[in-house]
C-alpha positions as CSV (number, residue, x, y, z in Angstrom):
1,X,-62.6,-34.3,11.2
2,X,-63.1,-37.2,9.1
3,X,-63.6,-40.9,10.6
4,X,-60.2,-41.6,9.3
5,X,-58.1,-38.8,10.6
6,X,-60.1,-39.8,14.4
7,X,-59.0,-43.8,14.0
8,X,-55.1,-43.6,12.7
9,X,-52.3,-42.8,14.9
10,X,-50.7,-39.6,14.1
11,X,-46.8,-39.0,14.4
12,X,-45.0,-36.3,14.1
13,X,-41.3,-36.5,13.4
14,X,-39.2,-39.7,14.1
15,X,-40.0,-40.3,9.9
16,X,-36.7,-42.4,9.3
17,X,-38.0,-44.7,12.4
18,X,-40.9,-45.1,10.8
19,X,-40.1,-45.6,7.3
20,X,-37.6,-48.6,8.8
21,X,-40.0,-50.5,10.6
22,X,-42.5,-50.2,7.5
23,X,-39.7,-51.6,5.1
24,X,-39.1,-54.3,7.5
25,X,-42.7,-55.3,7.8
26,X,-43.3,-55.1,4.2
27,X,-40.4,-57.2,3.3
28,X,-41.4,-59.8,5.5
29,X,-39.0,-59.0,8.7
30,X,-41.2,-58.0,11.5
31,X,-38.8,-57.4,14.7
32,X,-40.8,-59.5,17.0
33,X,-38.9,-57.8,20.2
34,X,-38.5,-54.1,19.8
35,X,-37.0,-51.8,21.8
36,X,-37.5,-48.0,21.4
37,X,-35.0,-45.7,24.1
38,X,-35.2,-42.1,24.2
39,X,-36.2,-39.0,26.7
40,X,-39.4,-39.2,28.4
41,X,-42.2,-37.7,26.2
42,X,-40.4,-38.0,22.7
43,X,-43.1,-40.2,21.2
44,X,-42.1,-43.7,22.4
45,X,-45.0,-45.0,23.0
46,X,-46.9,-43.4,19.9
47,X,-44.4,-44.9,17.8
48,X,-45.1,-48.2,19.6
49,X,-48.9,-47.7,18.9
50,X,-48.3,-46.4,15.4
51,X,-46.6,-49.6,14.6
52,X,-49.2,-52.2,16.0
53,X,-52.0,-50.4,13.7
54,X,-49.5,-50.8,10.6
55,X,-49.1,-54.7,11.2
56,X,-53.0,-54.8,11.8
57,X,-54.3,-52.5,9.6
58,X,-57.0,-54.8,7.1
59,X,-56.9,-52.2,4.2
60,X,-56.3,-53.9,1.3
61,X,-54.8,-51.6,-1.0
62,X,-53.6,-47.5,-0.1
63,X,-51.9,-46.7,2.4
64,X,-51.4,-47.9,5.9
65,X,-52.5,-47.7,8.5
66,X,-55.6,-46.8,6.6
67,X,-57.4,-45.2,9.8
68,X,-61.2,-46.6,8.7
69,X,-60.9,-50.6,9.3
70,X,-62.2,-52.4,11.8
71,X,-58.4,-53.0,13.8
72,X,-57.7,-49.1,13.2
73,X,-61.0,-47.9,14.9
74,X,-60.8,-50.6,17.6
75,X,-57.0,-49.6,18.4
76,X,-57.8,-46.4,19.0
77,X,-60.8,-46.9,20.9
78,X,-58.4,-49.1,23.5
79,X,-60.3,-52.1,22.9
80,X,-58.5,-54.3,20.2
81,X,-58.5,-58.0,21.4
82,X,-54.9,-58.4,20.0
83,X,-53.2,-55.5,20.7
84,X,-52.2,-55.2,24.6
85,X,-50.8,-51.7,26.4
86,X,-48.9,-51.9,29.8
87,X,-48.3,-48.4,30.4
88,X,-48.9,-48.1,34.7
89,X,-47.3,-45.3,36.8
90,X,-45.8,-48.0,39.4
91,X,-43.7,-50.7,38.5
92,X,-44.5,-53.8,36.6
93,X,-44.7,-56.6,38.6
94,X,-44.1,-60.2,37.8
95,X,-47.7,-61.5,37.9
96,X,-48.7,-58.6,35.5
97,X,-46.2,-60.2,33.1
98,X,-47.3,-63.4,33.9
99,X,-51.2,-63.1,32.6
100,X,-49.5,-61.1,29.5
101,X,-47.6,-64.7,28.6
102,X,-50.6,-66.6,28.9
103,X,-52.5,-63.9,26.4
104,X,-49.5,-64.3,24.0
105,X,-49.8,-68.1,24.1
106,X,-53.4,-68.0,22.5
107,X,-53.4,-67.4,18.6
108,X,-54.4,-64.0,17.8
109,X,-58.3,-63.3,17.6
110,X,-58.5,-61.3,14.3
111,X,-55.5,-60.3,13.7
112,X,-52.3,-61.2,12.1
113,X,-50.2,-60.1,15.4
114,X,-50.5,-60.0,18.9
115,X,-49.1,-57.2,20.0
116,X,-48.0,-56.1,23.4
117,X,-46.2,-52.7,24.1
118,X,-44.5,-52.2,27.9
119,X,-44.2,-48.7,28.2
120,X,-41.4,-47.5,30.9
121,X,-40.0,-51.3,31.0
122,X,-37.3,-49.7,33.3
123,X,-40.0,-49.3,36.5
124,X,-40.6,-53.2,36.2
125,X,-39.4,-55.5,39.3
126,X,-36.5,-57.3,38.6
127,X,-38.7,-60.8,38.7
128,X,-40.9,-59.0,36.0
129,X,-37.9,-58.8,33.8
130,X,-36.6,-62.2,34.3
131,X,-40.3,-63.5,33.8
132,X,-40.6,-61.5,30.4
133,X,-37.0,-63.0,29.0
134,X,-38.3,-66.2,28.4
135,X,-40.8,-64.5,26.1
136,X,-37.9,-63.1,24.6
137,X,-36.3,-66.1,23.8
138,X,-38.9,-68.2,22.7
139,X,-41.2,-65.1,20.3
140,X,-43.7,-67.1,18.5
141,X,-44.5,-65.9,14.7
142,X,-47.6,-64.0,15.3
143,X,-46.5,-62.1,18.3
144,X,-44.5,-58.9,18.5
145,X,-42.8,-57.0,21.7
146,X,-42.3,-53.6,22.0
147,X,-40.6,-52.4,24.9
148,X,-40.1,-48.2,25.4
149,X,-37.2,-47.3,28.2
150,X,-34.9,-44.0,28.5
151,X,-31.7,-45.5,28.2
152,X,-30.9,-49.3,27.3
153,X,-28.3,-48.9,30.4
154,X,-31.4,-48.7,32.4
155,X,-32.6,-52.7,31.4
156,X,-31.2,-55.7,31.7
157,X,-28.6,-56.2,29.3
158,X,-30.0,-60.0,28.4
159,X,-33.2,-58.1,27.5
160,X,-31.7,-54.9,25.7
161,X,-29.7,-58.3,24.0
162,X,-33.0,-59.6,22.7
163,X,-34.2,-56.5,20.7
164,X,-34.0,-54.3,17.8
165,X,-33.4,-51.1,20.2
166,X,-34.4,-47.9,17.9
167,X,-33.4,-44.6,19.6
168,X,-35.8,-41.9,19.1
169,X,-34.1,-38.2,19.0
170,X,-35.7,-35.3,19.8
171,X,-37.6,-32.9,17.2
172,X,-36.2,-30.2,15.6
173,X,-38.1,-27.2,17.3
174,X,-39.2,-25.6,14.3
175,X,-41.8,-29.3,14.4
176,X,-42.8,-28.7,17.3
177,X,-43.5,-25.1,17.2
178,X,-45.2,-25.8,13.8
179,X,-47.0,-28.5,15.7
180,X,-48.4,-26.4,18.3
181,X,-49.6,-23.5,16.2
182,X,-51.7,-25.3,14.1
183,X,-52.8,-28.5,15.5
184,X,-53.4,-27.5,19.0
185,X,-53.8,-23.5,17.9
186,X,-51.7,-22.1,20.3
187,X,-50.6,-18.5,20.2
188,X,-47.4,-18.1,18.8
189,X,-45.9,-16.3,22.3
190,X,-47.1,-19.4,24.1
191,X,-46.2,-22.0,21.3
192,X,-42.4,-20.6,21.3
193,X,-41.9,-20.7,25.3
194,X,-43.4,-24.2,25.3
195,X,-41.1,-25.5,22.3
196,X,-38.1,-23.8,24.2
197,X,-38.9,-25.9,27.3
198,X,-39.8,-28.8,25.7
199,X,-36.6,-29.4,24.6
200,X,-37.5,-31.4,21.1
201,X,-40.4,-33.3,23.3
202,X,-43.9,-32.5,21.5
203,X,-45.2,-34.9,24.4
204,X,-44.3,-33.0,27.2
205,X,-45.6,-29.9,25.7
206,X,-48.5,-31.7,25.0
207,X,-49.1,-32.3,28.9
208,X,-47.7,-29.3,29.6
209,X,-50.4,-26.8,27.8
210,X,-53.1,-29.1,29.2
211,X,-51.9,-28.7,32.5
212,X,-53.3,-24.5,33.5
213,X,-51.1,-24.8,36.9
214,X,-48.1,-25.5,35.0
215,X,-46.1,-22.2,34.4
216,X,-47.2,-21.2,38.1
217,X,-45.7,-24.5,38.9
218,X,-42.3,-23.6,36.7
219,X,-41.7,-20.2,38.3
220,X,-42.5,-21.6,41.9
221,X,-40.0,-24.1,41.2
222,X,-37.4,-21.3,40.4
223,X,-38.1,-19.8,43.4
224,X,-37.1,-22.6,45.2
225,X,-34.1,-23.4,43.8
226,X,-32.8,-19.8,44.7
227,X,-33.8,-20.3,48.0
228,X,-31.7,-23.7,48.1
229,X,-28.8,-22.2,47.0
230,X,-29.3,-19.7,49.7
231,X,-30.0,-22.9,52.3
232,X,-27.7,-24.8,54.2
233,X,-27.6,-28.4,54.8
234,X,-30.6,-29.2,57.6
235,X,-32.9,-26.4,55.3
236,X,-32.0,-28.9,51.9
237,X,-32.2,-31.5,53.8
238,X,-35.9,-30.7,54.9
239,X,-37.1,-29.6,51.2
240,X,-35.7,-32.8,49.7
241,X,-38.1,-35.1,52.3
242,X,-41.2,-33.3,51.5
243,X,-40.9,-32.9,47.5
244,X,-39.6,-36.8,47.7
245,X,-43.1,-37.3,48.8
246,X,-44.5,-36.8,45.5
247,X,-42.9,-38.6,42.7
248,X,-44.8,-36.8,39.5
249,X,-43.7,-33.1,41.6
250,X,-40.1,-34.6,42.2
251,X,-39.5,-35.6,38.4
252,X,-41.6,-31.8,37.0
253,X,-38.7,-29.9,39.6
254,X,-35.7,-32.0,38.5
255,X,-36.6,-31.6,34.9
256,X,-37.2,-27.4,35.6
257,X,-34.0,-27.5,37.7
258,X,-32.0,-29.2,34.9
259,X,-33.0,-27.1,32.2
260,X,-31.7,-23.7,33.7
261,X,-28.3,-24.8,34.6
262,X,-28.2,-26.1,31.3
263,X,-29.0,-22.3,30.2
264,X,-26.6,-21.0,32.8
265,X,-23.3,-23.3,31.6
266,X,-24.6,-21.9,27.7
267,X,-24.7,-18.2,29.4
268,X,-21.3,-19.2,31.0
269,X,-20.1,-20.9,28.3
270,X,-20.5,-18.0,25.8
271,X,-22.0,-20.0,23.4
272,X,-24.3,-19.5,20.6
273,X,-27.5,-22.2,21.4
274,X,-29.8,-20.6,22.6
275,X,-31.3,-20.9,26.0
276,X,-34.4,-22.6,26.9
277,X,-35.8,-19.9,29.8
278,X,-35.9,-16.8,27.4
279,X,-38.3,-14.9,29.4
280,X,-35.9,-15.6,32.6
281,X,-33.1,-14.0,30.4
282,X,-32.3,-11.2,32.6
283,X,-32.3,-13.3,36.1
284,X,-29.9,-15.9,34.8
285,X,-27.6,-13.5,33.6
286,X,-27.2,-12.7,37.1
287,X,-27.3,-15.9,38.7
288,X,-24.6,-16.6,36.4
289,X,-22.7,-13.9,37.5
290,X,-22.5,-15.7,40.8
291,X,-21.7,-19.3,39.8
292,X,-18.9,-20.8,37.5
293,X,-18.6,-22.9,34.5
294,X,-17.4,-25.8,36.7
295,X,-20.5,-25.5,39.0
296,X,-23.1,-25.3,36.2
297,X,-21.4,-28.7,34.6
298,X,-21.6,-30.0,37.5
299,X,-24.9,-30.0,38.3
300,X,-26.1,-30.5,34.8
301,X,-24.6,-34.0,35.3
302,X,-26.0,-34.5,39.1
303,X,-29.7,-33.7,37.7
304,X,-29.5,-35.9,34.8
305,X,-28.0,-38.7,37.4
306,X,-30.5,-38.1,39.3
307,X,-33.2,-38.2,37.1
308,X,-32.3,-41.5,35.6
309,X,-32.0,-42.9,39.4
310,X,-35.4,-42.5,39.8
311,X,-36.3,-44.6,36.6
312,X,-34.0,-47.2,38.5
313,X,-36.0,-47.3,41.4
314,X,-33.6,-45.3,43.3
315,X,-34.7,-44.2,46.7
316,X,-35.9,-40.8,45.5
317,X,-35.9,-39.2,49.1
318,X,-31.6,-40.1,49.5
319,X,-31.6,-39.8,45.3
320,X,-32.9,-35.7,45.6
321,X,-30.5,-35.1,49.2
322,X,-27.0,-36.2,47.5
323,X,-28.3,-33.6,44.5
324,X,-29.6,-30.8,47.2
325,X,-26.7,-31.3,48.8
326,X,-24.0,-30.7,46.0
327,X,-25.7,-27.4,44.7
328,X,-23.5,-24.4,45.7
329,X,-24.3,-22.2,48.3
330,X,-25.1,-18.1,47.9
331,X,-26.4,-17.0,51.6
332,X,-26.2,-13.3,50.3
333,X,-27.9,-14.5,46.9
334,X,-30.4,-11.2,45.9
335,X,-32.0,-12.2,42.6
């Protein structure tokens, strides 16, 4: 692989985002507060990165970013002086936000911008957000915000007020299958049952084929969720305060647990998507044998609330009991 294929951010998909954000920047009209919303893992923060190498790219002619300058190399090695990634698993707190102002203040060191990117800006303390507005209100030329959340419900509505907010939609499968054939060489049986649960996020199938205890992890949490809806309260109750425990295991089993009731309201439904959980084809059928239509739309909409409440800072141990506790019960479930 070439020196400029390693030093340019690559994207794939989200083209019309990226063609905007060029034209702007060409024509003069950098957004200088930016925010990008979408599903976790849709390519948020590449498109965040992918934009801080196009304003800083030095090539003179060709096309940018040209992947061989000096600010290409050093942004992908993590150590350009101007360009500055928050992107921690706990929330961002206020002082963190503070020390980013004072690095905004200086003039940029060899670049034309400073920029900053917030990944997750809905995990940061409310003081962090207040502290970050005055940024927002005051942006100096040479600096540029970019701010990556799930929802714009999920921020302040003075901030969401503040920026350009680009929504990011998911891929079309056939890009992410195509994606994970022939960049990461995956076989085509594993490709296709990692596009279908990706759900049009190359990100988390990314992680996902990196991770070798996944699809263990996947069926186990199937397992359990037919054991919940054989459960009663005290048993739910129980599971919900040891998988609140871990936060990364708690978002993974929501994620798992929203996907096939998804697949059982299609199965329900009778319509013609098709399901994410092919290879589970034959056990849905029956699960959805023993639930209704009204149960399976129910409980798509508790997992996604739930899932969001977690990005809120939502207690996740009470956050995963109401959930537990509105699934439908099957004592004599045999599956």
């Amino acid at each position: 692989m070439s020196l400029q294929q390693n030093a340019r951010v690559e994207v794939i998909g989200h083209d019309w985002a990226l063609e905007l954000l060029k034209r702007q920047s060409d024509a003069g009209r950098v957004s200088q507060s930016l925010l990008l919303v979408g599903p976790p893992n849709i390519g948020k923060g590449t498109v965040a990165r992918y934009l801080a190498q196009y304003l800083n790219c030095r090539a003179e002619s060709g096309e940018r970013p040209c992947g061989h300058c000096l600010s290409c190399r050093k942004l992908m090695s993590g150590n350009h002086p101007d360009i500055r990634l928050l992107d921690a698993a706990e929330a961002l707190k206020i002082d963190q936000i503070r020390d980013l102002q004072r690095e905004l203040s200086l003039s940029a060191v060899e670049s034309r911008y400073r920029v900053a990117i917030l990944c997750n800006f809905e995990r940061a303390t409310l003081g962090a957000a207040n502290a970050l507005l005055k940024t927002l209100e005051e942006p100096t030329s040479q600096v540029v915000l970019v701010l990556t959340a799930v929802e714009p419900g999920n921020l302040l509505p003075t901030i969401v007020s503040r920026c350009q907010v680009l929504k990011l939609r998911p891929l079309a499968q056939a890009d992410v299958l195509e994606a994970l054939q022939t960049r990461w060489q995956l076989d085509s049986a594993r490709a296709e049952l990692l596009t279908q649960l990706a759900a049009g996020r190359l990100g988390w199938a990314v992680n996902a084929l990196s991770d070798e205890g996944f699809l263990t992890r996947r069926r186990q949490r199937f397992e359990d969720l037919l054991d919940l809806l054989r459960m009663h309260r005290a048993e739910r109750l129980a599971y919900a305060a040891d998988l609140s425990r871990d936060g990364a295991a708690l978002k993974e089993a929501l994620l798992l647990w929203l996907i096939i009731w998804r697949d059982l309201l299609l199965l329900q439904s009778g319509g013609q998507t098709r399901i994410i959980n092919l290879d589970w084809l034959e056990l849905l059928r029956q699960l959805a044998q023993r639930s209704t239509l009204g149960q399976a739309k129910e409980m798509v909409d508790r997992l996604q609330a739930t899932y969001q409440n977690l990005e809120r800072n939502v207690n996740p141990r009470l956050n995963l009991e109401v959930a537990l506790l509105k699934l439908p019960q099957f004592v004599d479930l045999e599956i």
